[in-house]
NUVO-659101 format. One record per residue (C-alpha): x, y, z. Coordinates in Angstrom, 2 decimals, m for minus. Layout:
REM NUVO-659101
@c1:X&c2:Y&c3:Z
...
***
This chain:
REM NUVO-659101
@c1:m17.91&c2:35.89&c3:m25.22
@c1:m21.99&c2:35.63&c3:m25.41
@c1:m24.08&c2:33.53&c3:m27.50
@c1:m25.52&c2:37.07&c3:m28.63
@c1:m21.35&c2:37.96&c3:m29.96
@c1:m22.45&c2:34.61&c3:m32.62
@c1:m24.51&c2:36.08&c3:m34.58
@c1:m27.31&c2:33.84&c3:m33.24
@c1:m31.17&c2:34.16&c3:m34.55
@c1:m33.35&c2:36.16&c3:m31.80
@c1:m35.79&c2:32.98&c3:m31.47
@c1:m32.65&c2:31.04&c3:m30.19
@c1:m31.03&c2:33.75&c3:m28.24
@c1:m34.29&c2:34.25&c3:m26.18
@c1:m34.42&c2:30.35&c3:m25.67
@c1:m30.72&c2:30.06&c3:m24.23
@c1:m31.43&c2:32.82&c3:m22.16
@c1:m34.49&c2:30.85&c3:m20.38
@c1:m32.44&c2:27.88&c3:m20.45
@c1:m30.35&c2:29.57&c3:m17.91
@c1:m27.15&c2:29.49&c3:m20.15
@c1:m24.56&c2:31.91&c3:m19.36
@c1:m21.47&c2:31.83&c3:m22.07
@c1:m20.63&c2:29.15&c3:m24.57
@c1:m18.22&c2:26.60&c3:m24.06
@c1:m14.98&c2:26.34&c3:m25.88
@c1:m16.48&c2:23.67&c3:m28.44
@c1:m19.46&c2:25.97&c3:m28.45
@c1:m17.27&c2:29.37&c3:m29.66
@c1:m15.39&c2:27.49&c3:m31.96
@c1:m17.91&c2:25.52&c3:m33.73
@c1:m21.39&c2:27.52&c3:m34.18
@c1:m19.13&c2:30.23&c3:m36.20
@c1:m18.15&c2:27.64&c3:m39.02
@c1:m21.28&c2:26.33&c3:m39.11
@c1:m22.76&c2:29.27&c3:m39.42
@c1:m20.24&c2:29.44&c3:m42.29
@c1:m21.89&c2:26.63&c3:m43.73
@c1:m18.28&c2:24.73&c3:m43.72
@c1:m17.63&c2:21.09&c3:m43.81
@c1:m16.71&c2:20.57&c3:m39.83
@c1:m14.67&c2:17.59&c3:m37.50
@c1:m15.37&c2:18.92&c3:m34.00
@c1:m13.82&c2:16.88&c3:m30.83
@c1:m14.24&c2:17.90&c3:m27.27
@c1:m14.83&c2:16.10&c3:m24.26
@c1:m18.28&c2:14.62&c3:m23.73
@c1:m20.34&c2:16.83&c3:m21.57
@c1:m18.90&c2:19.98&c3:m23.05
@c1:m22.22&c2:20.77&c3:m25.20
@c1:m21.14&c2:18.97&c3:m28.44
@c1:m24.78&c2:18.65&c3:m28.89
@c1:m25.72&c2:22.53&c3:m28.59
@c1:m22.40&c2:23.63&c3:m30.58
@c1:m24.09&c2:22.18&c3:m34.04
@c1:m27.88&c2:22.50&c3:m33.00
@c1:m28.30&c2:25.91&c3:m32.66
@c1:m26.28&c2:27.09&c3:m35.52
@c1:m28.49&c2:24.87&c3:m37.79
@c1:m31.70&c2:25.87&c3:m35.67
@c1:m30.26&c2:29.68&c3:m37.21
@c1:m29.78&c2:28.16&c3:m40.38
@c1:m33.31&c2:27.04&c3:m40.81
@c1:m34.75&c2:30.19&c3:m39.32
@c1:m32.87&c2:32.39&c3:m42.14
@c1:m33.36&c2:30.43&c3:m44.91
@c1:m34.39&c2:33.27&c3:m47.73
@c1:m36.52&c2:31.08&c3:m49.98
@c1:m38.17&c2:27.91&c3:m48.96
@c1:m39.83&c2:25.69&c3:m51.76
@c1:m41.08&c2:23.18&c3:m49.65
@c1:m41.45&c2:24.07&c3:m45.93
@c1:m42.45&c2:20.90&c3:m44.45
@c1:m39.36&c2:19.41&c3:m46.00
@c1:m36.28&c2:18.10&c3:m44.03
@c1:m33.37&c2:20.40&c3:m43.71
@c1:m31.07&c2:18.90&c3:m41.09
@c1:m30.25&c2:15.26&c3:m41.06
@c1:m28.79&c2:14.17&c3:m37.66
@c1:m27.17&c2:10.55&c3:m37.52
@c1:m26.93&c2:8.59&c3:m34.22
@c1:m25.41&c2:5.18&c3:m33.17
@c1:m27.92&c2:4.36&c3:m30.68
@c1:m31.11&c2:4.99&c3:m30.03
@c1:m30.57&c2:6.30&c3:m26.53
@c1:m28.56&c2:8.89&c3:m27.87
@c1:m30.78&c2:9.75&c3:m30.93
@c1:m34.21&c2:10.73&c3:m28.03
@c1:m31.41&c2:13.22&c3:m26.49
@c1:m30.19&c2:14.54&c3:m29.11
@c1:m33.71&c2:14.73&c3:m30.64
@c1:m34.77&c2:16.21&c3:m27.40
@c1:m31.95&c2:19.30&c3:m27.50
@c1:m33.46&c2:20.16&c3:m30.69
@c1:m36.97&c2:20.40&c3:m29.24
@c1:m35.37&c2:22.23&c3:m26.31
@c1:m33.50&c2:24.61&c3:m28.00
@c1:m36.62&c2:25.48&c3:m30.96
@c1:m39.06&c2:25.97&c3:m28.15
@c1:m39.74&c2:29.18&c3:m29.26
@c1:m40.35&c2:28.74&c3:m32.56
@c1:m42.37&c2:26.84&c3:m35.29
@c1:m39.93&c2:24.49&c3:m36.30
@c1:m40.60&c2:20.70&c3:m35.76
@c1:m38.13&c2:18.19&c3:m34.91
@c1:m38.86&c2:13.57&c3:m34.98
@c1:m36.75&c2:10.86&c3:m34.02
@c1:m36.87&c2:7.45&c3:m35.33
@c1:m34.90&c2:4.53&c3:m34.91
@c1:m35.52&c2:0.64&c3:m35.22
@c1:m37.20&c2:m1.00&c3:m31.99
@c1:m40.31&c2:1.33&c3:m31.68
@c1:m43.79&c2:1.50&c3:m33.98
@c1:m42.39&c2:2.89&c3:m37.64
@c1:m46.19&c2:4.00&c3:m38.13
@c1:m45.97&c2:6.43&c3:m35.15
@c1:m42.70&c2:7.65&c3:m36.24
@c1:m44.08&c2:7.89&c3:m39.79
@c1:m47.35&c2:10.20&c3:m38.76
@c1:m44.96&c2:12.45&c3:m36.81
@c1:m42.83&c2:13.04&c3:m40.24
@c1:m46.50&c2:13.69&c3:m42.12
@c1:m47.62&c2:16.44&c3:m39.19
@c1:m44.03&c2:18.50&c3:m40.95
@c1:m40.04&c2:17.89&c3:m39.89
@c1:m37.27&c2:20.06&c3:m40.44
@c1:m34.96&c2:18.30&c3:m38.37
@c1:m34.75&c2:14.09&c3:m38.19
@c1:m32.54&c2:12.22&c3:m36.17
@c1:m32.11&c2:9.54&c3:m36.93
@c1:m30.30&c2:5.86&c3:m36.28
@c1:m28.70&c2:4.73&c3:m39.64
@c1:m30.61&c2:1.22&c3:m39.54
@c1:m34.47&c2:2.97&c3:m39.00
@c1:m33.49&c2:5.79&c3:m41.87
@c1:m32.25&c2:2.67&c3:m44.40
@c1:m35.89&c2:1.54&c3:m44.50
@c1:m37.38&c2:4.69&c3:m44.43
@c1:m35.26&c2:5.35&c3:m47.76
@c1:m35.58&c2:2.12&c3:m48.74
@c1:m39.49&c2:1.82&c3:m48.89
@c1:m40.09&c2:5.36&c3:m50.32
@c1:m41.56&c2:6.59&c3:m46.81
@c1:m39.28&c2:9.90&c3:m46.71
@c1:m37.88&c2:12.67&c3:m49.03
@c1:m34.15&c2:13.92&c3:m48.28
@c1:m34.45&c2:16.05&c3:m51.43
@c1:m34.24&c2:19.43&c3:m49.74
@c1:m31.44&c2:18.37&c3:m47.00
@c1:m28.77&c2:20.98&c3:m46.26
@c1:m26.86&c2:19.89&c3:m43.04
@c1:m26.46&c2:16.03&c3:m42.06
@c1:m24.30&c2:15.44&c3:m38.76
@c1:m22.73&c2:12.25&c3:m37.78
@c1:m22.64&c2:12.30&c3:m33.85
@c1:m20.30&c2:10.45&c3:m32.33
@c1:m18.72&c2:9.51&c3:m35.88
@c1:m16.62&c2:7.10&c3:m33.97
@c1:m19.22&c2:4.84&c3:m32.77
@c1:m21.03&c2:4.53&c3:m36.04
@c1:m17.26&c2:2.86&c3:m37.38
@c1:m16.76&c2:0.77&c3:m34.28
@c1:m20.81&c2:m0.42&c3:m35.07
@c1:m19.78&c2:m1.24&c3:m38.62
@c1:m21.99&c2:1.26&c3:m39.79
@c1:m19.88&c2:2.50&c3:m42.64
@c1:m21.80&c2:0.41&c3:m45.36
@c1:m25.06&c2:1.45&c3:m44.17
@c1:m23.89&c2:5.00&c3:m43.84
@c1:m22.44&c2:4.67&c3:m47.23
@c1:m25.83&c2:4.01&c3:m48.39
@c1:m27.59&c2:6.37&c3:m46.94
@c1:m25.09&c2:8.94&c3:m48.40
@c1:m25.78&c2:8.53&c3:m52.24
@c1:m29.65&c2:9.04&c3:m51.19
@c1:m29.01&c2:12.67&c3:m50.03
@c1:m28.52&c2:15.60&c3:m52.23
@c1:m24.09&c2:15.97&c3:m53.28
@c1:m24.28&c2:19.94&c3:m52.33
@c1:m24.69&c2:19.99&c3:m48.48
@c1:m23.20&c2:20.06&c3:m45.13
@c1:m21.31&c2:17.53&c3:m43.53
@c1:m20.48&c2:17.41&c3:m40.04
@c1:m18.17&c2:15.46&c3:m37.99
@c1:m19.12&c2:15.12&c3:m34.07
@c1:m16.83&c2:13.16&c3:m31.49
@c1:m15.07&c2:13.00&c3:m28.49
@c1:m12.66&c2:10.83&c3:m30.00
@c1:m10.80&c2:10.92&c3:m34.04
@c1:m8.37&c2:7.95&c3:m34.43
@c1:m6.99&c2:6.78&c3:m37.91
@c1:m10.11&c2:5.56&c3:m39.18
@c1:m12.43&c2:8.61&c3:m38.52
@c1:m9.68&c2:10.98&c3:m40.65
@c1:m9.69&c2:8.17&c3:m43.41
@c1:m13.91&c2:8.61&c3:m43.41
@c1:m13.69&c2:12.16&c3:m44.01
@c1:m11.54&c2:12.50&c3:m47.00
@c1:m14.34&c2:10.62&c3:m48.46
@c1:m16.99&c2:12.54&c3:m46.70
@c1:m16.32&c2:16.34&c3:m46.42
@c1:m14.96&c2:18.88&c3:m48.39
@c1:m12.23&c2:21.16&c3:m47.27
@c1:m13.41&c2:20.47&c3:m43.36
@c1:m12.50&c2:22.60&c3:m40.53
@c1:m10.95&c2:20.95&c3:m37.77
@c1:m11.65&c2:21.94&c3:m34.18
@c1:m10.55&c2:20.08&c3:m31.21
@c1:m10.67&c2:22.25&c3:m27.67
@c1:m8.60&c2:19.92&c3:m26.01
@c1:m5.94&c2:17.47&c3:m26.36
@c1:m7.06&c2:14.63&c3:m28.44
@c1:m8.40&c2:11.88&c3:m26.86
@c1:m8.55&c2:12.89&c3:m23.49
@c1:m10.36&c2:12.68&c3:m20.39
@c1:m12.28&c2:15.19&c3:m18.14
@c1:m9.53&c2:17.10&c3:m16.08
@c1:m12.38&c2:16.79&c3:m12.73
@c1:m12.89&c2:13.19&c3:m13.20
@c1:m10.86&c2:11.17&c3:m10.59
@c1:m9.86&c2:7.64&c3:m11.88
@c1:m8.90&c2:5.11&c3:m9.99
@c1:m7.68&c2:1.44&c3:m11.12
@c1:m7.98&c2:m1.55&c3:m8.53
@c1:m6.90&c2:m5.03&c3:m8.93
@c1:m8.99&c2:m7.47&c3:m7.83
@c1:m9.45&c2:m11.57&c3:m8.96
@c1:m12.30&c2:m11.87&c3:m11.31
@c1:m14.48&c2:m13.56&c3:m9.55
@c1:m14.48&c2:m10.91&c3:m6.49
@c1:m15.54&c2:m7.73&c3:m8.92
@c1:m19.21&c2:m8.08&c3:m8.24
@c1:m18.66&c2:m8.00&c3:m4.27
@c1:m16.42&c2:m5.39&c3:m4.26
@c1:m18.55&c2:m2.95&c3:m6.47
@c1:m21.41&c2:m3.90&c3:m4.00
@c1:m19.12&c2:m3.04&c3:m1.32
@c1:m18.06&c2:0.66&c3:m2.63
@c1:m21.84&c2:1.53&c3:m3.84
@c1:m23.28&c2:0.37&c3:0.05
@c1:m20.14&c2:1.35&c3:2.26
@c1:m19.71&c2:4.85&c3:0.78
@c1:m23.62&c2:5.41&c3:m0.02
@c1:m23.46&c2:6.04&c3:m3.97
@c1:m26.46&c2:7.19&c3:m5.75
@c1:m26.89&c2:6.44&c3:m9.36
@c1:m24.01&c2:4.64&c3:m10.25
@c1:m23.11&c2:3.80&c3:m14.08
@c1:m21.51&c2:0.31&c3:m14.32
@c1:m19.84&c2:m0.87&c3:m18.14
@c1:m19.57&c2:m4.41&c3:m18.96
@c1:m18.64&c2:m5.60&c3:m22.30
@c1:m21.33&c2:m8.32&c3:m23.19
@c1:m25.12&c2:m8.24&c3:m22.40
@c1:m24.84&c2:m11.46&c3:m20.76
@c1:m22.48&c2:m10.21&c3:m18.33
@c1:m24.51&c2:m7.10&c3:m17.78
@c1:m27.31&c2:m9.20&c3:m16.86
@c1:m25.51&c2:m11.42&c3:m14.64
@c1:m23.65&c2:m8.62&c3:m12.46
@c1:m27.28&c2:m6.80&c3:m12.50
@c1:m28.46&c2:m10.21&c3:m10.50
@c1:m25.19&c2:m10.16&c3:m8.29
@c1:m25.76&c2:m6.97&c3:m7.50
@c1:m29.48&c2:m7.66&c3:m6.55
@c1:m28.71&c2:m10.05&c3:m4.18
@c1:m26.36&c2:m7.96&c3:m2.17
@c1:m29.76&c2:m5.65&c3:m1.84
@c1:m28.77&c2:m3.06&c3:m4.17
@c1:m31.60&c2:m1.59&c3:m6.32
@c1:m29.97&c2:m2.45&c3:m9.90
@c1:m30.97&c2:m2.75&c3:m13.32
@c1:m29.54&c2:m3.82&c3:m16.78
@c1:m29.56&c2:m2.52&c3:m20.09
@c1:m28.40&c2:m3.39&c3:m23.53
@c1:m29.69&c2:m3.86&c3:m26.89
@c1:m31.60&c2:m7.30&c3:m26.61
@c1:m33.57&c2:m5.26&c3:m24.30
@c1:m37.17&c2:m3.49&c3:m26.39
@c1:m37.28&c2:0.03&c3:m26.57
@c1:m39.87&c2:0.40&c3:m23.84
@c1:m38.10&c2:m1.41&c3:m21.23
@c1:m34.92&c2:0.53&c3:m22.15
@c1:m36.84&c2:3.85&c3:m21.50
@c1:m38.12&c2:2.26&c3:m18.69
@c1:m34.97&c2:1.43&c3:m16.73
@c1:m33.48&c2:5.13&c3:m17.87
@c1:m36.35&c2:6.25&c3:m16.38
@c1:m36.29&c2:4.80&c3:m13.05
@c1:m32.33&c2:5.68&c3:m12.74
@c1:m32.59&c2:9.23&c3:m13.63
@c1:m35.66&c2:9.21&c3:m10.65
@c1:m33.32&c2:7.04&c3:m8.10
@c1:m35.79&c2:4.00&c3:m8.20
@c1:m32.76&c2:2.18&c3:m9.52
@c1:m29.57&c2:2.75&c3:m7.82
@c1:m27.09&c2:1.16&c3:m9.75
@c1:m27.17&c2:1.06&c3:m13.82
@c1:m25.20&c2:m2.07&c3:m15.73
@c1:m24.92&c2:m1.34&c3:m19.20
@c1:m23.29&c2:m1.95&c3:m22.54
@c1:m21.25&c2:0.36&c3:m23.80
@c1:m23.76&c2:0.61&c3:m26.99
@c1:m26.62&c2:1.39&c3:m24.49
@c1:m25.03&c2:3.72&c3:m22.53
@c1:m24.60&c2:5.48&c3:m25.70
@c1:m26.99&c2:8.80&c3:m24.82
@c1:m26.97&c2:8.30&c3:m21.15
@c1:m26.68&c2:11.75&c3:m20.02
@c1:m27.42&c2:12.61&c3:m16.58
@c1:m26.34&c2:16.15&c3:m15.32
@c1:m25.27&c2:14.81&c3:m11.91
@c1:m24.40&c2:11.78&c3:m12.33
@c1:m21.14&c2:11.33&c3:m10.28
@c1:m19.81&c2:7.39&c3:m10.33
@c1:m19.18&c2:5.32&c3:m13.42
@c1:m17.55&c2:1.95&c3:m12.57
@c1:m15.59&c2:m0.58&c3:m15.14
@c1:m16.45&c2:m3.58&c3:m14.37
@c1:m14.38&c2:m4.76&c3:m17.08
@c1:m11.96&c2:m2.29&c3:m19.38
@c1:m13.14&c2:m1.64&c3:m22.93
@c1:m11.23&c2:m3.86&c3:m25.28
@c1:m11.17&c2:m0.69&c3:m27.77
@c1:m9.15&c2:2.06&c3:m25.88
@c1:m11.29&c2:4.83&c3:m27.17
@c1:m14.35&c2:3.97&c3:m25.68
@c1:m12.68&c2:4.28&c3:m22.11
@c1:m12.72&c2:8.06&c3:m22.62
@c1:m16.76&c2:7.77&c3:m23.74
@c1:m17.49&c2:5.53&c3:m20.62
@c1:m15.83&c2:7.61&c3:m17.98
@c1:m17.09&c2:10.57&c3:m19.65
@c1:m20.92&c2:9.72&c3:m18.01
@c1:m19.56&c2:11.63&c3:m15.25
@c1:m17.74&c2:14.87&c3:m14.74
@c1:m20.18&c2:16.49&c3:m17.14
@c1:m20.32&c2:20.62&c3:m18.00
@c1:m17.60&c2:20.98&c3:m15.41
@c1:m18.90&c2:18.76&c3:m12.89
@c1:m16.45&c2:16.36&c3:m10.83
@c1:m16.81&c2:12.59&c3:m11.03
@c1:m15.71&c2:9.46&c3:m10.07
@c1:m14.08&c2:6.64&c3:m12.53
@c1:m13.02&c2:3.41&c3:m10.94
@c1:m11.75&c2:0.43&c3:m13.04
@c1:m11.40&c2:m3.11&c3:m12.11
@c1:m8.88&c2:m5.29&c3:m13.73
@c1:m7.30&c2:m8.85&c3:m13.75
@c1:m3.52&c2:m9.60&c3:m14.15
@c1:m4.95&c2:m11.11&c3:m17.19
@c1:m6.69&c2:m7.45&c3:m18.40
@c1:m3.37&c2:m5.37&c3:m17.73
@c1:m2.84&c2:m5.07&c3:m21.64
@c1:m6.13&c2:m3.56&c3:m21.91
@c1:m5.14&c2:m0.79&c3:m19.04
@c1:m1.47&c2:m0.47&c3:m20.69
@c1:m3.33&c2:0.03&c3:m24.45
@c1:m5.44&c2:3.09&c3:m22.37
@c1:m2.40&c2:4.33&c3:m20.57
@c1:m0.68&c2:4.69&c3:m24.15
@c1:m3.61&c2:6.50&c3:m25.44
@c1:m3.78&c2:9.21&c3:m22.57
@c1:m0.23&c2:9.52&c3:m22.54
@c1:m0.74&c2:8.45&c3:m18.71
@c1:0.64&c2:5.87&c3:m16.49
@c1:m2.18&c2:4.41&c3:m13.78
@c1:m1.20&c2:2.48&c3:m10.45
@c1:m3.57&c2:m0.24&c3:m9.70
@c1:m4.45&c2:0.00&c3:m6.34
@c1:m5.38&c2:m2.98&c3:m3.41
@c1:m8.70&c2:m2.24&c3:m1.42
@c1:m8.34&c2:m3.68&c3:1.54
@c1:m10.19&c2:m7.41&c3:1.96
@c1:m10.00&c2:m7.60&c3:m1.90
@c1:m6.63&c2:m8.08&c3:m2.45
@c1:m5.75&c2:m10.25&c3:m5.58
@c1:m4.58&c2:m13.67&c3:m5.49
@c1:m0.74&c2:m13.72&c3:m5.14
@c1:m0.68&c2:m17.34&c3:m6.38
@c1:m3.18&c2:m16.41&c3:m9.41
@c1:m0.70&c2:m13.62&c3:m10.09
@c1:2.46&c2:m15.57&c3:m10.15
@c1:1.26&c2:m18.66&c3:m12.33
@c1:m0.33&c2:m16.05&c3:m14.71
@c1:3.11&c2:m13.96&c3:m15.03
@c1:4.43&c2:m17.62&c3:m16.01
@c1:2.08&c2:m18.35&c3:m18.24
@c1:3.63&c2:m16.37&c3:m21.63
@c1:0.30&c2:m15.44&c3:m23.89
@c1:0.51&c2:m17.04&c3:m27.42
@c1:1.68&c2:m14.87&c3:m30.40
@c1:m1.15&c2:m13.96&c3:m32.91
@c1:0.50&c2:m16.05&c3:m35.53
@c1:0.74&c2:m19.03&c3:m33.01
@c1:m3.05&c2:m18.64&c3:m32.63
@c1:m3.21&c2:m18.50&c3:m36.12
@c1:m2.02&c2:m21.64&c3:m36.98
@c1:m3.67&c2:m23.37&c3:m33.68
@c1:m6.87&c2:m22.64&c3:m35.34
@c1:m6.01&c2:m23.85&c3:m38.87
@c1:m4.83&c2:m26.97&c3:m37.66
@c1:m1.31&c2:m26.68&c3:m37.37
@c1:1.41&c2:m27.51&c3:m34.05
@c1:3.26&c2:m24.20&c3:m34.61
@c1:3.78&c2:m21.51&c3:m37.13
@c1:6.49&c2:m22.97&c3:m38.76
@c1:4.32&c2:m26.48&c3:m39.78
@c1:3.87&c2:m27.15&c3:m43.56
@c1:1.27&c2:m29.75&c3:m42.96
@c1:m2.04&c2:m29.61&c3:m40.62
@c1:m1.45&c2:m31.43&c3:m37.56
@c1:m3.71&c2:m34.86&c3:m37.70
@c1:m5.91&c2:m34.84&c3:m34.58
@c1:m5.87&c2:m38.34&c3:m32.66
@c1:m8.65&c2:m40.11&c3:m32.58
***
């Protein structure tokens, strides 16, 4: 199949072509054709499979072939975005893929001058992307009109619930016109997400070109145990022994992604941090320098890494597992992109194995941990953990109300 078999407008055709595009991916095929159809959509594929492409040029078509146009400067598509990271790349595919035509795409999102972002909607936007925080006030102080909006998109739909972005979204939604669009983007639909959309679309189309919630088939993951206060050596030691390049390492507070950033630095390996206490223009700053190889290794938050997307990038290291299963698949899925093969190591504790078994259930797949040699876990730490039983969540329950066991009637009175 060709992007010309779609029913694509010339304009974009032509700009695919120079792109160097050959065929569309699965998610492509299947997706630009509802679109296209104007239908409600919830689209899942793996990331790095052109999610972004598979709704951006059908509504690039939809904007070009619009009969009657009251208001041409007005906005048309509405793209939502978790981060702001992922919001300049998906902002930039738009600018990409319209090259060769008149229609004018901004970005805006909280952390950068609202005034700059404000004169670029004035020069004429059919397309805003958008984080849901930055859009709020926009709404909120009377800066934009949604009165003419066809399409809005929720990328990575999943994110904005594990954000708590619902109530903001929710917001958002009775400021945009009832008769529209709607479109679900993810590479992951649990329980919530298909509770969201009842509420959301109408009649949507559901398209998933792989199993759901899965991981890249040419990613190669590998689990090693190690005691936690060895994790920063031994990702020192893989990046310098086997000479990695740009290497995409996920902790699970900023704190911790600024002390393993340090760690690293003193082992003489050119790393940086980012997460969201970082401004805007240091953020761009340290994406910069990693896409150019100034920085070798990358720590980051899973809400910054959010929009990382580097065609080559080949090595994404958990320095800790995600406590939410899901984002596993979006961290690991860095790497391995548009076909590519990659590398996915994770480094666990006896104390993290739940985490690793809640990921295993998800992917339907069992993992061995593995011992690198010189960083082989504590036996002793092992065995008094495996004694140690973990307290019930009704035990901790009534530990932090006061009480000596679930079963007490009456606070327990605290010595003095």
């Amino acid at each position: 199949m060709s992007f010309a078999s779609l029913g694509l407008h010339q304009d974009i055709l032509l700009q695919v072509q120079n792109l160097g595009y050959p065929t569309p991916t699965p998610i492509q095929q299947a997706a630009i054709p509802a679109v296209l159809a104007k239908k409600d959509l919830m689209a899942g594929a793996q990331t790095g499979t052109g999610k972004t492409a598979a709704f951006a040029l059908p509504l690039l078509h939809q904007i070009l072939t619009t009969e009657s146009n009251d208001n041409p400067l007005g906005i048309q598509v509405l793209v939502l975005t978790p981060t702001r990271e992922l919001a300049q790349q998906v902002h930039a595919s738009f600018e990409k893929y319209s090259a060769n035509t008149l229609i004018k795409s901004v970005v805006a999102y909280g952390g950068a001058s609202i005034n700059v972002q404000l004169d670029a909607l004035r020069n004429g936007c059919q397309v805003l992307v958008a984080t849901p925080g930055r859009l709020l006030e926009l709404i909120m102080k009377n800066l934009i009109d949604l009165s003419d909006l066809k399409s809005l998109v929720l990328d990575e739909a999943d994110r904005m619930l594990d954000m708590g972005f619902i109530i903001d979204i929710q917001r958002i939604l009775k400021k945009l016109p009832e008769t529209r669009q709607t479109l679900f983007f993810s590479a992951t639909f649990n329980d919530e997400i298909f509770a969201l959309s009842k509420t959301l679309l109408k009649d949507p189309q559901l398209i998933e070109v792989d199993n759901r919630n899965t991981t890249a088939s040419k990613v190669e993951q590998t689990i090693y145990a190690v005691d936690k206060n060895r994790k920063s050596a031994l990702i020192s030691y893989l990046i310098g022994s086997k000479n990695w390049q740009q290497v995409l390492i996920f902790t699970r507070t900023k704190q911790g992604a600024d002390e393993l950033a340090k760690e690293m630095q003193k082992d003489g390996i050119a790393t940086q941090s980012i997460h969201g206490d970082k401004s805007q223009g240091a953020r761009d700053r340290v994406l910069t320098d990693f896409k150019n190889g100034k920085v070798r290794a990358l720590v980051a938050t899973d809400v910054a890494a959010r929009g990382i997307d580097i065609d080559q990038l080949q090595y994404v290291i958990n320095h800790e597992l995600p406590y939410n299963a899901e984002d596993y698949i979006h961290r690991i899925g860095r790497t391995g992109r548009a076909g590519a093969t990659g590398i996915a190591i994770s480094l666990i504790t006896e104390k993290e194995r739940y985490l690793l078994t809640d990921i295993e259930k998800m992917l339907d797949e069992q993992f061995i941990p593995q011992w690198l040699s010189g960083f082989e876990p504590d036996l002793n730490i092992i065995d008094n953990s495996a004694k140690r039983r973990e307290p019930s969540k009704k035990e901790l329950r009534a530990k932090a109300l006061g009480f000596s066991s679930s079963t007490d009637k009456k606070p327990k009175r605290k010595r003095r």
